[in-house]
C-alpha positions as CSV (number, residue, x, y, z in Angstrom):
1,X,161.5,-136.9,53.4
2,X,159.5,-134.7,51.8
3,X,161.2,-133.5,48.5
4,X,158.3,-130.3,48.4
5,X,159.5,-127.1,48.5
6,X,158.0,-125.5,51.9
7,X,159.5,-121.8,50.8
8,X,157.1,-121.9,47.8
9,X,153.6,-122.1,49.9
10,X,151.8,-119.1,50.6
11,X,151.3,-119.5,54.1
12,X,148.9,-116.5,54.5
13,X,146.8,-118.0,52.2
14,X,146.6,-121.4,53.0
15,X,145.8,-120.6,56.9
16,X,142.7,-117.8,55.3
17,X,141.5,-121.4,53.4
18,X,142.2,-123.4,56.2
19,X,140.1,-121.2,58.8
20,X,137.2,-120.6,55.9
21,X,136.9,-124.3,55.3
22,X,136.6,-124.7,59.2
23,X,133.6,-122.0,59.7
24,X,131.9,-123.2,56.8
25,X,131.6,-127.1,57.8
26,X,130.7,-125.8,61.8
27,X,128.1,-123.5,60.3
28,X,129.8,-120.4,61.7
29,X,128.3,-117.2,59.6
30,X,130.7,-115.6,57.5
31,X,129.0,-112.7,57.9
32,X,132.2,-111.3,59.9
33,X,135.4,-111.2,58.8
34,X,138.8,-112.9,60.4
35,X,141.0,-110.5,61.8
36,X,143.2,-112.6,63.3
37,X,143.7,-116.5,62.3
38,X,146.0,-118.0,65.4
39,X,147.5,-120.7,64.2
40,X,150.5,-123.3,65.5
41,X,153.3,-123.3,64.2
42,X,155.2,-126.9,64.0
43,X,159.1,-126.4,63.0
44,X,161.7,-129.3,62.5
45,X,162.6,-128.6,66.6
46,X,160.5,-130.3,69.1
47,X,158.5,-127.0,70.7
48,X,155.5,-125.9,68.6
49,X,155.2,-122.3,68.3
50,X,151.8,-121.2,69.1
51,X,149.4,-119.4,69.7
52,X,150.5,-116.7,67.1
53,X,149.2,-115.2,64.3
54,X,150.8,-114.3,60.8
55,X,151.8,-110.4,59.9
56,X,154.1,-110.7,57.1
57,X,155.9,-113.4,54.7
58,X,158.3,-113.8,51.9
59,X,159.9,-115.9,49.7
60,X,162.1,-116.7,52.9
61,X,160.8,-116.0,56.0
62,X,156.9,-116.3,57.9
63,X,157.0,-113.2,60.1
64,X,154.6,-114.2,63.4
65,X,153.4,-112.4,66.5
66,X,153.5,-114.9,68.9
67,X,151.2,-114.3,71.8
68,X,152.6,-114.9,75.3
69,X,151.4,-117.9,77.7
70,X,152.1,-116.0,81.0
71,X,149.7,-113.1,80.4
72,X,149.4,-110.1,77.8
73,X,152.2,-109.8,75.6
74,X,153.3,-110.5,72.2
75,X,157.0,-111.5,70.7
76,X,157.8,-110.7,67.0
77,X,159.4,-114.0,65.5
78,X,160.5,-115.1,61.8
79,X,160.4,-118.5,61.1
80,X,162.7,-119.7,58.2
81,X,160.2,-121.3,55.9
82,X,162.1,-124.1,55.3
83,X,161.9,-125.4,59.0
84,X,158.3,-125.6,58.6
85,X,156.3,-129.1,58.9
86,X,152.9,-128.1,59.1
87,X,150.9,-124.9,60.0
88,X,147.5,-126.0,62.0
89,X,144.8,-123.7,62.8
90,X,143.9,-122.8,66.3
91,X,140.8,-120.2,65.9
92,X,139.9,-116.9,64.3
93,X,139.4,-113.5,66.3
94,X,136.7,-111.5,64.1
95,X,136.8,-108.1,63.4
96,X,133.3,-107.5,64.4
97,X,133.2,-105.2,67.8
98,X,131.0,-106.6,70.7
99,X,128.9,-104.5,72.9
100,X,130.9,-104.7,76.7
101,X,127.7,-104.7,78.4
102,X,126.4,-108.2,76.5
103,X,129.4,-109.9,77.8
104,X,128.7,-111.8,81.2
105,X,130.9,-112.0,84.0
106,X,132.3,-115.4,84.6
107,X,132.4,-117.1,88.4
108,X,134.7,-119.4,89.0
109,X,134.2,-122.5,89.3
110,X,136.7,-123.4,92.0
111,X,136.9,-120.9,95.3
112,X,140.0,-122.6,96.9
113,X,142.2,-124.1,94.5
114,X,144.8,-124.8,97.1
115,X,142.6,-127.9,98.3
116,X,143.1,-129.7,95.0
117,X,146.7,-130.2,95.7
118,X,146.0,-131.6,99.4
């Protein structure tokens, strides 16, 4: 067992490192800046929590809004930080805005998905 203090890591800081480290060695420009790092949360229970992203933390607690699976919608959680294995990161949203109209519509791939359960 690990005899490291988890309560003393700076979480917030450690997943900005993490997430700068990543866009550097893809060659991502850092000309934007992360708004949002999501990250995944692994606790000592079996069920990851993820995809959420960090909003607050202290000495106790990491304070995440985790983002819902079934569609749009976010729940507020605190996770003790002494429960906490590892933190991994998942991706960045930037703060940069884009332009609607260069966004393409995508088709999808599969018009009856019924048939791939036949």
């Amino acid at each position: 067992m690990n005899d490291y203090p988890t309560n003393s890591i700076n979480w917030s800081e450690k997943v900005k490192d993490l997430d700068a480290n990543i866009r550097r060695e893809i060659g991502l420009e850092e000309d934007s800046e992360t708004k949002h790092i999501l990250i995944r949360v692994q606790t000592k229970s079996a069920e990851a929590i993820e995809p959420a992203f960090i909003v607050g933390e202290d000495e106790t607690f990491l304070d995440l809004f985790v983002l819902s699976p079934q569609g749009p919608g976010i729940t507020s959680t605190a996770v003790l930080k002494n429960n906490i294995q590892s933190v991994g990161v998942i991706g960045g949203v930037s703060a940069e805005k884009l332009d609607p109209s260069e966004i393409q519509d995508e088709k999808p791939m599969i018009d009856e998905v019924s048939a791939l359960y036949q």
